[in-house]
C-alpha positions in Angstrom: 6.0 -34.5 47.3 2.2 -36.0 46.3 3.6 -39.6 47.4 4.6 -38.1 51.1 2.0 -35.9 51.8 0.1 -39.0 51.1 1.8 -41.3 53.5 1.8 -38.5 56.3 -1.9 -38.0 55.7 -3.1 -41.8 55.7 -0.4 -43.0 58.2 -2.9 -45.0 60.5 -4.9 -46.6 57.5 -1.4 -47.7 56.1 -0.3 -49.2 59.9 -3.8 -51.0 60.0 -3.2 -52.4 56.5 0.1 -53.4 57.2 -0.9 -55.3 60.5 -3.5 -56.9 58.2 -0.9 -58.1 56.0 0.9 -60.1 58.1 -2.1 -62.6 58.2 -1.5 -63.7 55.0 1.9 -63.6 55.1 2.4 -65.8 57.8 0.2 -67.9 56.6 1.8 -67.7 52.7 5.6 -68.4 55.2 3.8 -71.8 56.4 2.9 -72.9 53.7 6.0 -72.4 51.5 7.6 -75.8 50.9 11.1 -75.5 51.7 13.8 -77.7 49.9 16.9 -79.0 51.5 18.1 -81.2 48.5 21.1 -79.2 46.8 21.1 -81.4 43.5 17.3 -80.3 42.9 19.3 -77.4 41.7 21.0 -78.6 38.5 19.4 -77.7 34.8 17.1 -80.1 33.6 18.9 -81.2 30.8 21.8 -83.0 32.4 21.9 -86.3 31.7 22.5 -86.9 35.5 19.0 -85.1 36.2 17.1 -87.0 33.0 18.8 -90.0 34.4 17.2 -89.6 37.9 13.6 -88.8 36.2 13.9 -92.0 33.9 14.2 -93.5 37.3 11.5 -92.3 39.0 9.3 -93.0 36.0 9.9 -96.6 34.9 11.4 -98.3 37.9 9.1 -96.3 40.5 12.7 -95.8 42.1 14.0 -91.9 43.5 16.0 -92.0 46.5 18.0 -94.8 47.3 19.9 -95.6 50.6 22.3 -98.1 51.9 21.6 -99.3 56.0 24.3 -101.5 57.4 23.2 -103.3 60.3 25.8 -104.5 63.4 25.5 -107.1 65.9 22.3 -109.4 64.5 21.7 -112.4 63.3 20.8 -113.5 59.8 17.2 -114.5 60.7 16.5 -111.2 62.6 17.9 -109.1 59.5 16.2 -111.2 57.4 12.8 -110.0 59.5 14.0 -106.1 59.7 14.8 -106.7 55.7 10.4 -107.4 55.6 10.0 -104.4 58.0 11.8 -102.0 56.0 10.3 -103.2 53.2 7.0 -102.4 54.7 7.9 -99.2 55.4 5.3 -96.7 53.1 7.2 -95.6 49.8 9.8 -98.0 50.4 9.6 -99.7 47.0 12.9 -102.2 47.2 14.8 -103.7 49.9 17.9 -105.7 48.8 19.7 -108.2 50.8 20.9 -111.7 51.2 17.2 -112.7 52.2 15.8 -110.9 48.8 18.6 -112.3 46.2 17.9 -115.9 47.8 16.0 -117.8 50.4 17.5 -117.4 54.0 18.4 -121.5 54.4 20.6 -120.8 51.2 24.1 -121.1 52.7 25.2 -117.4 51.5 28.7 -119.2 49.7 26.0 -119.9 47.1 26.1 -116.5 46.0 28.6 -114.7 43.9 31.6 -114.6 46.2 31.9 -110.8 45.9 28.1 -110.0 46.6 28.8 -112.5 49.8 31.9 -110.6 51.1 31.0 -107.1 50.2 27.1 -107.5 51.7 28.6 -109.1 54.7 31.6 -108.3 56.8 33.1 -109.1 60.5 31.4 -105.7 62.2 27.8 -106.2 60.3 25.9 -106.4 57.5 24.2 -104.5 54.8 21.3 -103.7 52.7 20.2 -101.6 49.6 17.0 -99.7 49.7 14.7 -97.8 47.1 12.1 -95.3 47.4 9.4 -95.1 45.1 9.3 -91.3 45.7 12.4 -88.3 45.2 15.6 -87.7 47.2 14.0 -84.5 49.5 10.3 -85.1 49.0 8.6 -84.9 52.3 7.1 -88.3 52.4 10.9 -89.9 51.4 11.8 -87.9 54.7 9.3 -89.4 56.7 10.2 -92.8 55.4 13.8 -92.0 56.6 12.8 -91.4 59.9 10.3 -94.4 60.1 13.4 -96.7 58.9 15.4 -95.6 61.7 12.3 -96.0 64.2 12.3 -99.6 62.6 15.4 -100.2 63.2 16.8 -98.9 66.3 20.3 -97.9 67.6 21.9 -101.0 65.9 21.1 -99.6 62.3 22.9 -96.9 60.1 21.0 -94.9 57.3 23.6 -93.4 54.5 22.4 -91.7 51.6 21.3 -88.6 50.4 17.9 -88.7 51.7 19.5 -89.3 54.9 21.6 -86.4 55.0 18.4 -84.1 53.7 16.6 -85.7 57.1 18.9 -84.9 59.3 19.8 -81.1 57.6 16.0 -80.1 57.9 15.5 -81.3 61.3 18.5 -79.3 62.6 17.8 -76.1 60.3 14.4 -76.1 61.4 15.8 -76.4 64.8 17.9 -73.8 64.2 16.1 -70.6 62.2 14.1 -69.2 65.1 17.6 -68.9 66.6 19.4 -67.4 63.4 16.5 -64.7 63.7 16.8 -64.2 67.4 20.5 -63.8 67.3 20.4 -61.0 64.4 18.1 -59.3 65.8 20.0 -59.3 69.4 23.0 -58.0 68.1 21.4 -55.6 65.2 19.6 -53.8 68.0 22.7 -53.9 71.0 24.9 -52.0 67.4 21.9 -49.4 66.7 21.2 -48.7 70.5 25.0 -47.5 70.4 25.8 -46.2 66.9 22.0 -44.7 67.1 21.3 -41.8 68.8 17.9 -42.7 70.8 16.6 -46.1 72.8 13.5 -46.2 71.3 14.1 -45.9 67.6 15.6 -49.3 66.9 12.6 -51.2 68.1 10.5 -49.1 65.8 12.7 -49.9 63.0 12.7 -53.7 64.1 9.0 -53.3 64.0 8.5 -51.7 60.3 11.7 -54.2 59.3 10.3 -57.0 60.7 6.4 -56.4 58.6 8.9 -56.1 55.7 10.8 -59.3 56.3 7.4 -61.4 56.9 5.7 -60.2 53.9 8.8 -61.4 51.9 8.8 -64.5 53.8 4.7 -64.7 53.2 5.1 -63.8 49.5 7.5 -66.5 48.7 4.6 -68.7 48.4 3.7 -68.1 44.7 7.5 -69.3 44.4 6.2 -72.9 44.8 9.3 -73.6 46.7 12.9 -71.8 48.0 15.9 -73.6 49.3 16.9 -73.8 52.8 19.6 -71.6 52.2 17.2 -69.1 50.6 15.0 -69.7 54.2 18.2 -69.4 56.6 19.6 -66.4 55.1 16.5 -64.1 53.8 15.4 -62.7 57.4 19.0 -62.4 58.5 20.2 -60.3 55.0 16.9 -58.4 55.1 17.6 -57.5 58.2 21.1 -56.2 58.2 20.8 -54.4 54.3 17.6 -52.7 54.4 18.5 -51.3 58.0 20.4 -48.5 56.7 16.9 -46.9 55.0 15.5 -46.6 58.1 18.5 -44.6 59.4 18.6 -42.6 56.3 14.4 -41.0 57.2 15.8 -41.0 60.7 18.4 -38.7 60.2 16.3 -36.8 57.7 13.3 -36.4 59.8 15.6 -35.3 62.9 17.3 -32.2 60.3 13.6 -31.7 59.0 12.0 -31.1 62.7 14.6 -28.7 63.9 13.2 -26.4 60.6 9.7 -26.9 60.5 7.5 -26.8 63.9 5.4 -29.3 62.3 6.1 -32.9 62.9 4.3 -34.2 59.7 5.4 -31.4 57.6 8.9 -32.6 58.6 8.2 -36.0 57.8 6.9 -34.5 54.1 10.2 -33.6 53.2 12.1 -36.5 55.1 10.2 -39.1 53.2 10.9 -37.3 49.7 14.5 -36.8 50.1 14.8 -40.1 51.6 12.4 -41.4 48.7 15.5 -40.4 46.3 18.6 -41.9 48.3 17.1 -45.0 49.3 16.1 -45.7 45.5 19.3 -44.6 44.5 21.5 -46.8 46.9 19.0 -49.9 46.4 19.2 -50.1 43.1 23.1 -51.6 43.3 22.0 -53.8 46.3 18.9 -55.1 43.8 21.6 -55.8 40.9 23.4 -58.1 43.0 21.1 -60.3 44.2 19.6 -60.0 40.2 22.4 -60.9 39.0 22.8 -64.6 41.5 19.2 -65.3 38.7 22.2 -65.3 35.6 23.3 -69.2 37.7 22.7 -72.0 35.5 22.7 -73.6 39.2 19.2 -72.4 40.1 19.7 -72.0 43.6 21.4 -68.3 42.9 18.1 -67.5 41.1 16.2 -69.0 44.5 18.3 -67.0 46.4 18.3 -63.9 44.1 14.7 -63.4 43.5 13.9 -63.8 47.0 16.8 -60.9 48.3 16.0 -58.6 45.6 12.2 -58.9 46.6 13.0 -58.4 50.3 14.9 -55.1 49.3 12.1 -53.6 47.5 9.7 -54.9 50.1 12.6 -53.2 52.1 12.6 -49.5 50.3 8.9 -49.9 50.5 8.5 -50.4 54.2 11.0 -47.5 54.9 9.2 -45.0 53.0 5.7 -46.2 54.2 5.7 -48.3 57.5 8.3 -46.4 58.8 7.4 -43.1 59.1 4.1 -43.9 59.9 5.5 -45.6 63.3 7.8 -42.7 63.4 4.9 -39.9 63.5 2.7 -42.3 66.1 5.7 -42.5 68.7 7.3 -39.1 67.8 6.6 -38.1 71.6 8.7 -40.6 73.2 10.9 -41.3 70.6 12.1 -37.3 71.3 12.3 -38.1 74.8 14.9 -40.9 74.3 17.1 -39.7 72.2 20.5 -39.5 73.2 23.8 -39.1 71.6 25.5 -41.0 69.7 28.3 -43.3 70.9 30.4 -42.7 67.4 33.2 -40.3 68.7 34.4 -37.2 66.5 36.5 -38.1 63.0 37.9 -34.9 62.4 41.6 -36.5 63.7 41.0 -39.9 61.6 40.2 -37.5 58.6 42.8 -35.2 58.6 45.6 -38.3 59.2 43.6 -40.3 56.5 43.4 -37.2 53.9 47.3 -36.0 54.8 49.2 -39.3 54.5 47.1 -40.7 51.9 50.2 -41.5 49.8 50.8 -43.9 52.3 47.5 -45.7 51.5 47.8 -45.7 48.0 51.1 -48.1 49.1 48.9 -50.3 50.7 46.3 -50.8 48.7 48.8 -51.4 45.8 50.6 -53.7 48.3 47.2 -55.9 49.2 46.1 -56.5 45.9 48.6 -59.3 45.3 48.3 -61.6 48.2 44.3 -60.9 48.5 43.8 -62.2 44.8 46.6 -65.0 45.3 44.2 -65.9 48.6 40.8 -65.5 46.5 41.9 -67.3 43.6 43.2 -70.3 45.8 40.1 -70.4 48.4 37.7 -70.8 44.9 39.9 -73.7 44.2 39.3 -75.2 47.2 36.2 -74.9 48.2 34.0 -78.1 48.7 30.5 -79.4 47.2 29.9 -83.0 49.7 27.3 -81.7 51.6 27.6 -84.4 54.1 30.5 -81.6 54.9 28.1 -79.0 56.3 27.3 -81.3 59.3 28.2 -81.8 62.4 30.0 -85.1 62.8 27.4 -86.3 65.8 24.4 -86.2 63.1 23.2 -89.5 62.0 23.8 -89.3 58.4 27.3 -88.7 59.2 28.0 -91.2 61.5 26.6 -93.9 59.0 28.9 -92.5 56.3 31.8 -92.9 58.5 30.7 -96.7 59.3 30.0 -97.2 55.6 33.6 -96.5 54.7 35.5 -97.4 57.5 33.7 -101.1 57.5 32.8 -101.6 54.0 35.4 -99.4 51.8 32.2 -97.5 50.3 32.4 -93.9 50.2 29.6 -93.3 47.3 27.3 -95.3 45.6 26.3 -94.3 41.4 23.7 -96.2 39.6 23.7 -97.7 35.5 20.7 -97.4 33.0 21.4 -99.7 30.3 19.0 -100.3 27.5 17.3 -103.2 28.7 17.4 -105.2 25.2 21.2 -105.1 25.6 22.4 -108.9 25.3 23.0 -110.5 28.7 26.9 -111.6 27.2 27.7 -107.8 26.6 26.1 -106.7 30.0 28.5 -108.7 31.7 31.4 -107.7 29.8 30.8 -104.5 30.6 29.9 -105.4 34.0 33.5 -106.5 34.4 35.5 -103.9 32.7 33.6 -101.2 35.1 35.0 -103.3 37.9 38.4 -102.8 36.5 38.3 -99.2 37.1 40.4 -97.5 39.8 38.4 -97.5 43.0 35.3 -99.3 42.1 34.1 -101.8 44.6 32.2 -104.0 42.6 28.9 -103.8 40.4 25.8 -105.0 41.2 22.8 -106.5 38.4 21.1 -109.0 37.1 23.9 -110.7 35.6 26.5 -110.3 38.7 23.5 -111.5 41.1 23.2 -114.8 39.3 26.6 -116.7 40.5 27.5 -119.8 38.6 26.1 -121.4 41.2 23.1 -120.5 41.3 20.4 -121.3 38.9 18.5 -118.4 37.2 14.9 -119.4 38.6 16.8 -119.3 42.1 16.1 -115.2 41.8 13.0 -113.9 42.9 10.8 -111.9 41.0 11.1 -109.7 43.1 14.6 -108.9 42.7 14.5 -109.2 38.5 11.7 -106.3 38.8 13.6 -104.4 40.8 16.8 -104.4 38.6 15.0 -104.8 35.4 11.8 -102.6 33.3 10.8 -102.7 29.5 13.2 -100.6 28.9 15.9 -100.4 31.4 18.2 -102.3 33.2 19.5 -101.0 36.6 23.3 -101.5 37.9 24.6 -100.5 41.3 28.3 -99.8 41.6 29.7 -99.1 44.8 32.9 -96.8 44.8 35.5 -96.2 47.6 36.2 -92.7 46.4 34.5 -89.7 48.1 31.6 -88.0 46.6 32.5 -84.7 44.8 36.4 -85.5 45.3 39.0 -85.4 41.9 39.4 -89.2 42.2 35.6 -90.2 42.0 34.9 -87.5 38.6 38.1 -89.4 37.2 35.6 -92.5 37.3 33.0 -91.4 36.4 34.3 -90.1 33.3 36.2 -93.3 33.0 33.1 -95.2 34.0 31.2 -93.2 31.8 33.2 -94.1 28.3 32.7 -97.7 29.2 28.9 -97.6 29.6 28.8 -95.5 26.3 30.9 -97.8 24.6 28.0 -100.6 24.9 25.1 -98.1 25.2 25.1 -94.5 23.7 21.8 -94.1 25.1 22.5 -95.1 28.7 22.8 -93.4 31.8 25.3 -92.9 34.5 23.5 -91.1 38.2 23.6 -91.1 41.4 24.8 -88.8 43.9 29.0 -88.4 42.9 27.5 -88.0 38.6 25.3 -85.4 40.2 28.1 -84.0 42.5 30.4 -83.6 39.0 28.2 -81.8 36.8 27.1 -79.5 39.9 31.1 -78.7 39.9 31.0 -78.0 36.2 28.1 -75.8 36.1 29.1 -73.9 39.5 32.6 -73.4 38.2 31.1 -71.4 35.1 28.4 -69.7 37.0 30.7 -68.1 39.2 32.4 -66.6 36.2 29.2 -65.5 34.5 27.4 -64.1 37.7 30.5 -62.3 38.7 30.9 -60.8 35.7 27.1 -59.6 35.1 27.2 -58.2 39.0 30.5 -56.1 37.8 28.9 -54.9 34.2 25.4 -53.5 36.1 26.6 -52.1 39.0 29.2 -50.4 36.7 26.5 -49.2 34.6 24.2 -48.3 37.6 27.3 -46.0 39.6 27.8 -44.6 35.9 24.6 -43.7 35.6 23.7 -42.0 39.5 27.5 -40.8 39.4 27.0 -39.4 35.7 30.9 -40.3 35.3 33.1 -42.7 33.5 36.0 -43.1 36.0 34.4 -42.9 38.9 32.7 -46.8 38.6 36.5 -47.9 37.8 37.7 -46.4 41.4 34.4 -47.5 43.3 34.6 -51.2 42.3 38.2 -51.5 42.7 37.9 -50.7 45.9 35.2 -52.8 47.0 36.4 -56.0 44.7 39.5 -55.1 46.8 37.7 -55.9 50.0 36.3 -59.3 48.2 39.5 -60.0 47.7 40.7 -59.7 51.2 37.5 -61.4 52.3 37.6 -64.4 50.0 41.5 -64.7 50.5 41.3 -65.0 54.2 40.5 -68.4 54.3 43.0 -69.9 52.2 45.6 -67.9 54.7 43.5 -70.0 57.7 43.4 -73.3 55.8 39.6 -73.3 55.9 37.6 -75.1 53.1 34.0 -73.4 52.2 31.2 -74.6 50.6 30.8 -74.4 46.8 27.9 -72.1 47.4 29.6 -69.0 49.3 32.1 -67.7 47.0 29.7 -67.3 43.9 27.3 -65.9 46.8 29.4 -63.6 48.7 31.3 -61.8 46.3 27.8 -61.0 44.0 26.2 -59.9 48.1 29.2 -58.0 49.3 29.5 -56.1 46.1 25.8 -54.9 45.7 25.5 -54.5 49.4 28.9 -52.5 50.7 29.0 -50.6 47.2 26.8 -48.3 48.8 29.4 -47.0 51.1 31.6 -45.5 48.2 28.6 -44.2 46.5 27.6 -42.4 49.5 31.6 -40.9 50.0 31.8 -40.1 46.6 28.3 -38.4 46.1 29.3 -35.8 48.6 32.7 -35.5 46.7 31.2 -34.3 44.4 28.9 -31.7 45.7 31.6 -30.5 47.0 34.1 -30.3 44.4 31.2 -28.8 41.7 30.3 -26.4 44.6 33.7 -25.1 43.8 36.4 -26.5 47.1 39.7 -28.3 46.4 40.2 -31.8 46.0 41.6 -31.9 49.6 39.0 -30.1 51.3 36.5 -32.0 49.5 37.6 -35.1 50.3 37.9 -34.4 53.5 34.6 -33.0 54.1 32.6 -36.2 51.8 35.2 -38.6 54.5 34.1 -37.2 57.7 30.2 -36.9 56.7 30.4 -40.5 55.6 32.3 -42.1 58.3 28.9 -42.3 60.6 26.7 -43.5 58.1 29.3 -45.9 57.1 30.1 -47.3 60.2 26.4 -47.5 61.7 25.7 -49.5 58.1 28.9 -51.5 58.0 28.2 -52.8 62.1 24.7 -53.2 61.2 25.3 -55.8 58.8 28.3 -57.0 60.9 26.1 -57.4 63.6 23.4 -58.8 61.8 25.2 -61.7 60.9 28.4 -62.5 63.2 25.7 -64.2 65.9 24.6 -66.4 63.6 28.2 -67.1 62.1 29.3 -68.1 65.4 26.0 -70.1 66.3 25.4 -71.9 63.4 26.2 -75.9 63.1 25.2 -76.0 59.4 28.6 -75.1 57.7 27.3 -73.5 54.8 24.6 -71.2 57.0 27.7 -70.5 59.1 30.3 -69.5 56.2 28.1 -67.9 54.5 27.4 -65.5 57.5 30.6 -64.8 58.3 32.1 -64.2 55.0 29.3 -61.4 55.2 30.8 -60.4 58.5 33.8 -59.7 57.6 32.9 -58.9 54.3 30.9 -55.7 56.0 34.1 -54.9 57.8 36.6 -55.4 55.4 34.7 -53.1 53.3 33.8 -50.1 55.4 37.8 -50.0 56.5 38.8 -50.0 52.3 36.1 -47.5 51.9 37.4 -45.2 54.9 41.3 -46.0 54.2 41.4 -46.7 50.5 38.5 -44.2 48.9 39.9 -41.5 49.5 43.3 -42.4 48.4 42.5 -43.2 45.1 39.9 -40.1 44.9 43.0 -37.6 45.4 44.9 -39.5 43.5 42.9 -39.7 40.2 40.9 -36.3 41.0 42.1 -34.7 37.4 40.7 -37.5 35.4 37.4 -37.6 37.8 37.0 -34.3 36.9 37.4 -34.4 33.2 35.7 -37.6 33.2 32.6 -36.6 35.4 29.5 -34.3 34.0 29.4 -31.4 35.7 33.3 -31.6 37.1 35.0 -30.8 33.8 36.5 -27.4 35.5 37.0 -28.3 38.7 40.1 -29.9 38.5 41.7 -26.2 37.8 39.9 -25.0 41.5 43.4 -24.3 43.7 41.9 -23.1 46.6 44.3 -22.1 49.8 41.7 -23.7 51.3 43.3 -27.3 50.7 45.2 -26.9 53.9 43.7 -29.7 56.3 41.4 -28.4 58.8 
């Protein structure tokens, strides 16, 4: 009781510090560098990633894009070729003009080069950056390029795509927090019983969420994803503390005639729930930190922080707003729009066989659904936009007119004879789907003379130590056919060079598949094993974390199957995301149904009456919580033209939904039906499973 007696007593110093706060947090907020760039993501030790380094660091060469150019004349590409090339931290532009002088009639070339750099519709060009795929100055070069070149130019590439996804996230994010907060506030001004009290939770949320934001700056950098989704989660998850010291401090002032005296014992008891029920919501976003993909961990630190921040605010913030508006908050209270349960209960608790059915009935077609939507979910990014955005509109020229759908790049040791190059050169352009490969040795036609090259080209294709190849593939990055080549491509290059290096964009794509496809094992598992521990610990019981997660992996199930059923394809990210989010964030619900079990079984009723009494005290909380996050989310679902920002919210939607109806329908099913072992199995229950009161009959 110190700590609240404390927070009642200093109240306006703590508003005045928290209002202080938000100076530096806004100012931490803007100057956190945010990264769009997905495949900044992958461990370090990949060969891809050490490949891409190598890169940077002896050619001076990151990001790399290909620009096809329609309706101009030689001379005038030839010219836009210099421009480009002027373009700061462009550090290579390849075309005709650059592998030989302009007057050169192009048949001079290779006849491959010629045909696959120039086609009916346009023509095209290669260009390096001296700088990394999503640094800020590559993305300023991307839009200067297209300034350069006007409406007759096309900019693929992943740079490209990272342009175009900042521009319309950072478009986009003041809406994503507009929205939640519309529709959070329309759900708690009718689940809520006053008109004030959701603005002054907004208001002690809203500190909460900024300081997060602010405090992400010793981070260095989070994700875009991490920067989308941290208001919006905050938001709908830490909103049920605030109704919890609502409800509290409403019981507390109808016994004590002292409003701060109320507010004592509202903040301790709250003090002990709110801890309690955050701990499983910290353990799921901990347990996104277990990816070797490091975006869970950019994601999982951030969440975890914003529900402490969260607990903090609720128990501070909060009730010091709550004590400075207590006057009109009173006068605007009204009831709540939830109508009575008691009929839901009783048909709920009497045909709860019936239940028991379903839930045994669900469980095969959810996992059939949840097994097949992880199968096919998606990792090109280029997927996540709309298809008016530049980046995918050159993409769809760069395939439809030239038959490229992804471009990899070749380190080879650059002492490795010219003879064997060339050899291998040829056998990589034997393998299915490869357009053709570009270097040194493929540059120099038979026809033309080695001195013919300019140095400029030799140093852009050729260091002390490595040699660079281009190959140009018509398979689809991330797709089964192009990690067939590069495996195949890969054995090859080996073959001649056990030291060299295959990257690019679709070698990149492949190991992000591997190491995604075993992180969402590993973090699924570790999310499982602690909030198993954490429910055995707060529950003290060993059945009762069996029961709990069933029902709410149940309600992943459902949620992660639903797609499949719609033929809908998600991004890579959601499933390993959603099902660690729903789990630590919905589990709350059962905890809160069962708790009261409990108490009510020990305090000596049957297994009936308890249920039926832990059901209907639960169903308000639930369903204020469960539409909370609903609400919290659904507007930007719907909104949203970033695919991934938009899955992602509505999986936790209906994820919110899905799991308040198991927890309501299900629950208490499987609480009758295992109540003998819960007992036995529970501290404090083990003769309570004997209690046959007449009392069972439904109310």
């Amino acid at each position: 009781m110190y700590f609240s007696k404390a927070v009642v007593k200093n109240r306006i110093p703590i508003l005045i510090l928290a209002v202080l706060l938000m100076i530096p947090s806004v100012m931490g907020m803007a100057a956190t560098r945010i990264n769009y760039d997905m495949l900044d993501y992958l461990p370090e030790d990949m060969d891809t990633v050490t490949g891409q380094n190598e890169l940077l660091e002896d050619f001076h060469k990151g990001a790399f894009s290909l620009i096809i150019v329609e309706n101009m004349e030689d001379q005038d590409v030839a010219a836009l070729c210099d421009k480009i090339q002027g373009v700061d931290h462009v550090d290579t532009a390849l075309w005709y003009s650059t592998l030989a002088d302009v007057s050169m009639p192009k048949e001079f070339l290779p006849e491959e080069i010629y045909k696959e750099f120039n086609r009916d519709k346009g023509t095209m060009m290669a260009v390096f950056f001296d700088s990394a795929t999503s640094e800020d100055v590559t993305l300023e070069a991307i839009r200067d390029i297209r300034q350069v070149c006007g409406k007759q130019c096309f900019v693929s590439g992943m740079s490209a795509l990272v342009t175009d996804l900042k521009d319309l996230c950072e478009a986009e994010e003041p809406i994503y927090v507009g929205l939640a907060v519309l529709f959070a506030t329309i759900a708690m001004l009718l689940l809520l019983d006053g008109w004030l009290i959701p603005f002054v939770f907004l208001a002690s949320i809203g500190m909460m969420i900024l300081l997060n934001l602010g405090t992400n700056y010793f981070l260095g950098e989070i994700s875009y994803i991490t920067k989308a989704l941290s208001a919006v989660l905050q938001l709908a998850v830490t909103m049920d503390y605030s109704i919890f010291l609502w409800h509290s401090y409403n019981e507390q002032r109808r016994i004590h005639e002292k409003k701060e005296e109320a507010m004592a014992i509202a903040i301790h008891e709250t003090l002990t729930s709110v801890v309690g029920s955050s701990v499983t919501t910290v353990a799921g976003f901990a347990a996104l930190c277990f990816m070797s993909f490091t975006l869970g961990r950019d994601l999982g630190i951030v969440m975890a922080k914003g529900v402490i921040f969260g607990v903090i605010g609720c128990v501070t913030v909060l009730p010091s707003l709550i004590l400075a508006f207590d006057k009109p908050l009173q006068k605007t209270k009204h009831k709540s729009l939830i109508p009575p349960v008691k009929g839901l209960v009783k048909g709920v608790v009497g045909k709860f066989p019936v239940f028991l059915v379903i839930f045994l009935l669900l469980i095969p077609p959810a996992f059939y659904g949840y097994d097949k939507t992880n199968d096919e979910v998606y990792y090109d990014m280029g997927q996540c936009l709309p298809e008016d955005m530049e980046y995918v509109i050159a993409n769809s020229k760069l395939s439809e007119d030239f038959d490229i759908a992804s471009t990899h790049m070749v380190l080879v040791d650059a002492d490795l004879p010219a003879q064997e190059v060339r050899s291998m050169i040829e056998e990589m352009e034997q393998v299915d789907g490869v357009k053709y490969v570009l270097g040194l040795e493929s540059a120099l036609g038979a026809n033309v003379p080695e001195e013919f090259l300019p140095d400029s080209v030799s140093e852009a294709l050729k260091s002390d130590r490595w040699e660079l190849l281009l190959i140009n593939s018509e398979y689809k990055v991330a797709s089964d056919l192009v990690g067939e080549q590069i495996d195949s491509l890969n054995r090859i290059l080996k073959d001649y060079d056990e030291t060299g290096m295959l990257i690019g964009e679709g070698p990149c794509m492949k190991d992000m598949i591997e190491t995604t496809d075993h992180d969402f094992k590993v973090v699924n598992a570790v999310s499982i094993v602690a909030i198993f521990l954490i429910i055995a610990l707060v529950e003290k019981s060993i059945s009762l974390p069996f029961i709990l997660i069933a029902v709410i992996e149940l309600a992943i199930f459902i949620n992660l199957g639903i797609p499949h059923y719609l033929g809908q394809s998600l991004p890579f990210i959601a499933p390993i995301c959603i099902s660690t989010i729903q789990l630590g964030a919905t589990v709350d619900y059962a905890i809160l149904m069962t708790t009261r079990y409990k108490a009510e079984r020990i305090g000596g009723e049957g297994k009936k009456a308890s249920v039926m009494t832990a059901l209907e005290t639960s169903i308000p909380s639930i369903i204020v919580s469960g539409m909370g996050l609903f609400a919290a989310t659904f507007g930007v679902a719907v909104y949203s033209d970033i695919d991934i920002i938009s899955s992602m919210c509505m999986l936790m939607a209906r994820g919110a939904v899905v799991s308040m109806l198991c927890v309501i329908f299900i629950l208490p099913a499987l609480l009758l039906l295992g109540d003998r072992s819960i007992c036995k199995t529970t501290l404090g229950m083990k003769n309570s499973w004997n209690i046959d009161f007449d009392r069972e009959e439904m109310r």
